[in-house]
Structure formats: C-alpha cells, structure tokens
C-alpha positions in Angstrom: -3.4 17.3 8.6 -4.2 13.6 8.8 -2.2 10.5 7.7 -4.3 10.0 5.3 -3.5 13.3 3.7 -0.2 13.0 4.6 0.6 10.4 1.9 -1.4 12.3 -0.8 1.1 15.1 0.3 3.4 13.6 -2.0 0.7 12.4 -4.4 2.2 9.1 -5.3 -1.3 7.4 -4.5 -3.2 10.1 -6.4 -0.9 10.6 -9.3 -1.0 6.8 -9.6 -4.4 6.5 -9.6 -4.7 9.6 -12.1 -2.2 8.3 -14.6 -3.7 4.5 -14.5 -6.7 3.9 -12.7 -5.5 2.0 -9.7 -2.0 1.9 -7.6 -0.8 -0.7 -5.0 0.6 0.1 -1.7 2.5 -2.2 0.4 1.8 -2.8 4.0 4.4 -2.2 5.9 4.6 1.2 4.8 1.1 2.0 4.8 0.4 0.9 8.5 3.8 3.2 9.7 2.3 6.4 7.2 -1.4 5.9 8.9 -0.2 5.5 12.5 -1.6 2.2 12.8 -0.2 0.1 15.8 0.6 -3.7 15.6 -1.6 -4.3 18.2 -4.7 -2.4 16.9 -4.3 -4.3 13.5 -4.2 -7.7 15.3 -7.4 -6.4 16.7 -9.2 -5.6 14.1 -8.2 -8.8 12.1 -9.5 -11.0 15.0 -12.9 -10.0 13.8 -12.5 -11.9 10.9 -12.8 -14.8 12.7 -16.4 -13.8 14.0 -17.9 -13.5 9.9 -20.8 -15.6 9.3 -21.5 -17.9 5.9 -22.7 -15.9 3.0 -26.0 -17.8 1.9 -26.4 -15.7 -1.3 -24.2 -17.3 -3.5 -25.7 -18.6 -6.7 -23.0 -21.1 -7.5 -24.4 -23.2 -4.0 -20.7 -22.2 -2.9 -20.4 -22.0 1.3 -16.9 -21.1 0.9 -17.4 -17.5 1.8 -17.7 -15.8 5.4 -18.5 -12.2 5.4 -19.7 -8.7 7.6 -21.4 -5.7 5.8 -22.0 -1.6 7.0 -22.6 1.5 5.7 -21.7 5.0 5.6 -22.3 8.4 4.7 -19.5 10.9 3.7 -20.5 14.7 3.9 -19.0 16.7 1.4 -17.2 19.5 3.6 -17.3 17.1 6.6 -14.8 15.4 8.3 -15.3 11.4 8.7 -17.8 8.5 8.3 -21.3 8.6 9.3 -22.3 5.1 10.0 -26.5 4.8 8.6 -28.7 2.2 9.9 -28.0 -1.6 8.3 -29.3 -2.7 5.4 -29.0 -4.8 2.2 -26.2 -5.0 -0.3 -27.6 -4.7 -3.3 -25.5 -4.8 -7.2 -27.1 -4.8 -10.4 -26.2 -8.2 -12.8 -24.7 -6.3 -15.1 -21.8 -5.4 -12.3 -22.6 -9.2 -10.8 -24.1 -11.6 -13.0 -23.5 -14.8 -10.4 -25.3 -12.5 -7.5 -26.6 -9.7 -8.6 -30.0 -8.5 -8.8 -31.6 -9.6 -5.0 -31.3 -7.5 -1.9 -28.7 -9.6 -0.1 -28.6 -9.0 3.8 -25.1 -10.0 5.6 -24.7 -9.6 9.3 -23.3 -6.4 10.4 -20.2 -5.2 11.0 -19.5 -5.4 14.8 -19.6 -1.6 16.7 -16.3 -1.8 17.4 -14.9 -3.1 14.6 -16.1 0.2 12.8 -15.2 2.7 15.2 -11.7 1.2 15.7 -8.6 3.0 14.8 -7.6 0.8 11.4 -11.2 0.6 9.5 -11.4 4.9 10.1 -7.6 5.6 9.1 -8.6 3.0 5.7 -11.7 5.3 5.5 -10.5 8.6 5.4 -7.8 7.3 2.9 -9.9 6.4 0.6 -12.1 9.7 1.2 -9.1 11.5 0.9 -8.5 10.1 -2.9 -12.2 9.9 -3.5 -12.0 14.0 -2.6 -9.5 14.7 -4.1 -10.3 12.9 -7.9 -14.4 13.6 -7.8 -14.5 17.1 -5.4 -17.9 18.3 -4.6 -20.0 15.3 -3.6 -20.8 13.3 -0.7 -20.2 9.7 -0.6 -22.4 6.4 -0.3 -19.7 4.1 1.2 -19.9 0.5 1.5 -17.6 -1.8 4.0 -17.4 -5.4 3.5 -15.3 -8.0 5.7 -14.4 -11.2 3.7 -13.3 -14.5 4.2 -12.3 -17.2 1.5 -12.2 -20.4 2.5 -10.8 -22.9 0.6 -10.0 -27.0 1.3 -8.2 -29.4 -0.6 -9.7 -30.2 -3.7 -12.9 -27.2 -3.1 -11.2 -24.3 -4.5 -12.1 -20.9 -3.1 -13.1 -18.1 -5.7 -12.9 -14.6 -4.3 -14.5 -13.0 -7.3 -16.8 -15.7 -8.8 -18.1 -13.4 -10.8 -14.7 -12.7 -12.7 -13.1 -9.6 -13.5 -15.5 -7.0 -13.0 -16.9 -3.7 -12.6 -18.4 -3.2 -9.0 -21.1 0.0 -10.2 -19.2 1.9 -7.5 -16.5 5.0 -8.1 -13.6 3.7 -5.8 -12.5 0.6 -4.6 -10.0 0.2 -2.0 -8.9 -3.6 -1.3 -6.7 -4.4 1.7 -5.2 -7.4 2.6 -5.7 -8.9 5.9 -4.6 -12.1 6.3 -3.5 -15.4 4.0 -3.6 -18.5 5.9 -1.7 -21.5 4.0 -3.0 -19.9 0.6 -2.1 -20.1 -2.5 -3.3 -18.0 -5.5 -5.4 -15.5 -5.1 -3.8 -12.9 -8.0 -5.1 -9.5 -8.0 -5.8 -9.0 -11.8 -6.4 -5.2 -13.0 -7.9 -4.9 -16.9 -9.3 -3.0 -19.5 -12.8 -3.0 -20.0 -11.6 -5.8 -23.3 -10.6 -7.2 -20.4 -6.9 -6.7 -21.3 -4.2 -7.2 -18.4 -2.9 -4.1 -17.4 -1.4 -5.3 -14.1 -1.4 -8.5 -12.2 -0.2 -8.8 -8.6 -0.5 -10.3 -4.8 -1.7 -8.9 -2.0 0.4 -10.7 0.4 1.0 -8.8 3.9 -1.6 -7.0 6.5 -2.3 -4.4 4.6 -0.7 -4.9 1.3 -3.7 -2.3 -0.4 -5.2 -1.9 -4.5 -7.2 1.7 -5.0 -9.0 1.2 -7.7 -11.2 3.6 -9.8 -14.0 1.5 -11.3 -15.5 3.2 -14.4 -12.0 3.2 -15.6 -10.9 -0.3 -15.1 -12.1 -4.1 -13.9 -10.2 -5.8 -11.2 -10.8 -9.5 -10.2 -8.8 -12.1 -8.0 -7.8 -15.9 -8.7 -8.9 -18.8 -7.4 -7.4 -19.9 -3.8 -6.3 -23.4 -2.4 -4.5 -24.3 0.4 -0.5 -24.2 0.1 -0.8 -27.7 2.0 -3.7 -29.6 1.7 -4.0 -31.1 5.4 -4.3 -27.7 6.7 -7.2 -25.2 7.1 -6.5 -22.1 4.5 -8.1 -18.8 4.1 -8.1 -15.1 2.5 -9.1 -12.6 4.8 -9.8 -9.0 2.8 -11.5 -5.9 3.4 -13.5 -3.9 0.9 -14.1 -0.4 0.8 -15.9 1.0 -1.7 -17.6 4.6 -2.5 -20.1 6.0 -4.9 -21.4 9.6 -5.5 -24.6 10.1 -3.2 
C-alpha cells in the first residue's frame, strides 16, 4: 500500500473532505506519513528559486515567478504520466484578471517532477481524487509559484480573489515563507461566505480542496520587515476528469 493510501486508511483526509469540501493537513506530519526525507524536500524547494517572471498578468504585476507541467492519470493505473508542455489555459469566468488566453510558463524542470516529494503529493491527491470521483482518468495540472512582495508593492497570490479554479481537486502545499506576512488561506461558499480561514505556515503545511463545492483564495503578502527580500513559495496541484 502506499503512503499516500496509508493516511486515507484512517480516512481523516477523505472524511474531511466528504463532510466539508476541503481539510488542512500540517507539515510535519504529512512529510513523516509520506516518507519524505528532509533532504529531498530541501531539494525540491531549491527549484523555486530557478522560476521565471509570469508575463501574463493583466494587472501589469511582475510580482509573480512560476513553473508549469502536465499529467495524465489512467484510471486503473498506477502514477503520473507526464504529456508534452503546453499552455495553461482557464476560462474568465474561473479567472476574470487572466483568464481567457493560452498562457505559456516555462516548464517544470525533469527532475523536479520525477523527484520523490512532487510524486508522493501526486499520488495523494490521486488517492482522494479516486477515491471521491472513482472511474475516471485524470487531467492534472502542476504549478510552482513564487510571490514576491517589497515594501510598499504588495504581493497578491490570488489576484483574482476567491475563486473557483474549473478543476475537481485542488491540493495546495506550502513550501516556503520568507519574511512574509499575510497570505491567509480563505475557504467560502459560493455567496462567498467564510467557512474557514487559515495559514499555511510550514514546508508542507497542505489545503485539499474540492472545487465545484467551494472557493478558496489567499491574502495579500508583505514583507514582515521591510528592508528584507520576502516571498511565498507554493505548489499547486490540481485535477479534472479527462
């Protein structure tokens, strides 16, 4: 069995997720229950420092680095099959700052995506994605981000509010926050009522969130002390029925 299935064993994610829409899972905990070494995740968060400027925001805004990939998830079949790169695309009415246009991001580097942390994150979310939608193969979408923020330039990891993404899971996984502050994790109705606000504060402090049934969104970031360089470093998983 894999670690992955090893915490749905006691189905605290997935009854979490069932009851509410989304769960949080701390860190810590998550990095012992999926095997994950220090030393692989310092690894595979040094790649965040090799993202390049998004150039598709509509707000002018250069305060965002990022990496893109793909997958395909066989219904039946173990693991990820990385597909050729290509654009990220979202319709405005799940991104009305940048949705609309074929936006093309570098990719993800080989190595980052075969490494040990990004497949055990992977097959978690497969895992739930199974588990809640059985049946279908998956469209799955990676995304590397980097919020950048300076003393009076705020940084905006969701410009485009509290959303939907058009997807059918979300997983969100902190990587790093460098002399941040902010950056709340809100979870809402689709009124756009607060059903849960929280911070994802240590390497892999991770939200699962099933989208149809509610919108998530993050505050605004600036640095804890405005002489220094600050950042939010996240990973994005997300899947959608093929």
């Amino acid at each position: 069995m894999s670690a992955a299935l090893k915490i749905l064993e006691a189905d605290a994610l997935l009854q979490a997720v069932a009851g509410q829409g989304y769960a949080l899972l701390r860190g810590q905990a998550l990095a012992a229950r999926l095997g994950l070494s220090a030393a692989a995740l310092d690894e595979f968060a040094a790649s965040w420092e090799r993202l390049e400027t998004d150039r598709f925001m509509a707000d002018g805004g250069l305060y965002r680095r990022r990496r893109h990939a793909n997958f395909t998830a066989r219904w039946g079949r173990p693991g990820h099959l990385r597909n050729p790169h290509r654009p990220h695309f979202q319709a405005v009415v799940h991104n009305s700052l940048n949705g609309g246009v074929e936006r093309w991001f570098a990719p993800v580097e080989d190595q980052v995506a075969a490494g040990a942390p990004l497949q055990a994150l992977l097959d978690l979310g497969r895992a739930v994605a199974d588990a809640r939608s059985p049946g279908h193969d998956w469209f799955v979408e990676m995304h590397q981000f980097r919020i950048e923020a300076a003393a009076h330039m705020p940084g905006y990891p969701t410009p485009e509010g509290v959303h939907h993404d058009g997807v059918d899971y979300v997983l969100i996984s902190m990587i790093a926050r460098t002399n941040l502050a902010g950056g709340e994790t809100l979870i809402t109705d689709d009124e756009q009522r607060e059903l849960a606000r929280f911070t994802l504060l240590d390497r892999l402090d991770t939200a699962f969130v099933e989208d149809a049934r509610v919108m998530h969104g993050v505050t605004p970031v600036q640095p804890a002390d405005p002489a220094l360089p600050s950042c939010r470093d996240v990973l994005v998983l997300t899947w959608k029925q093929a």
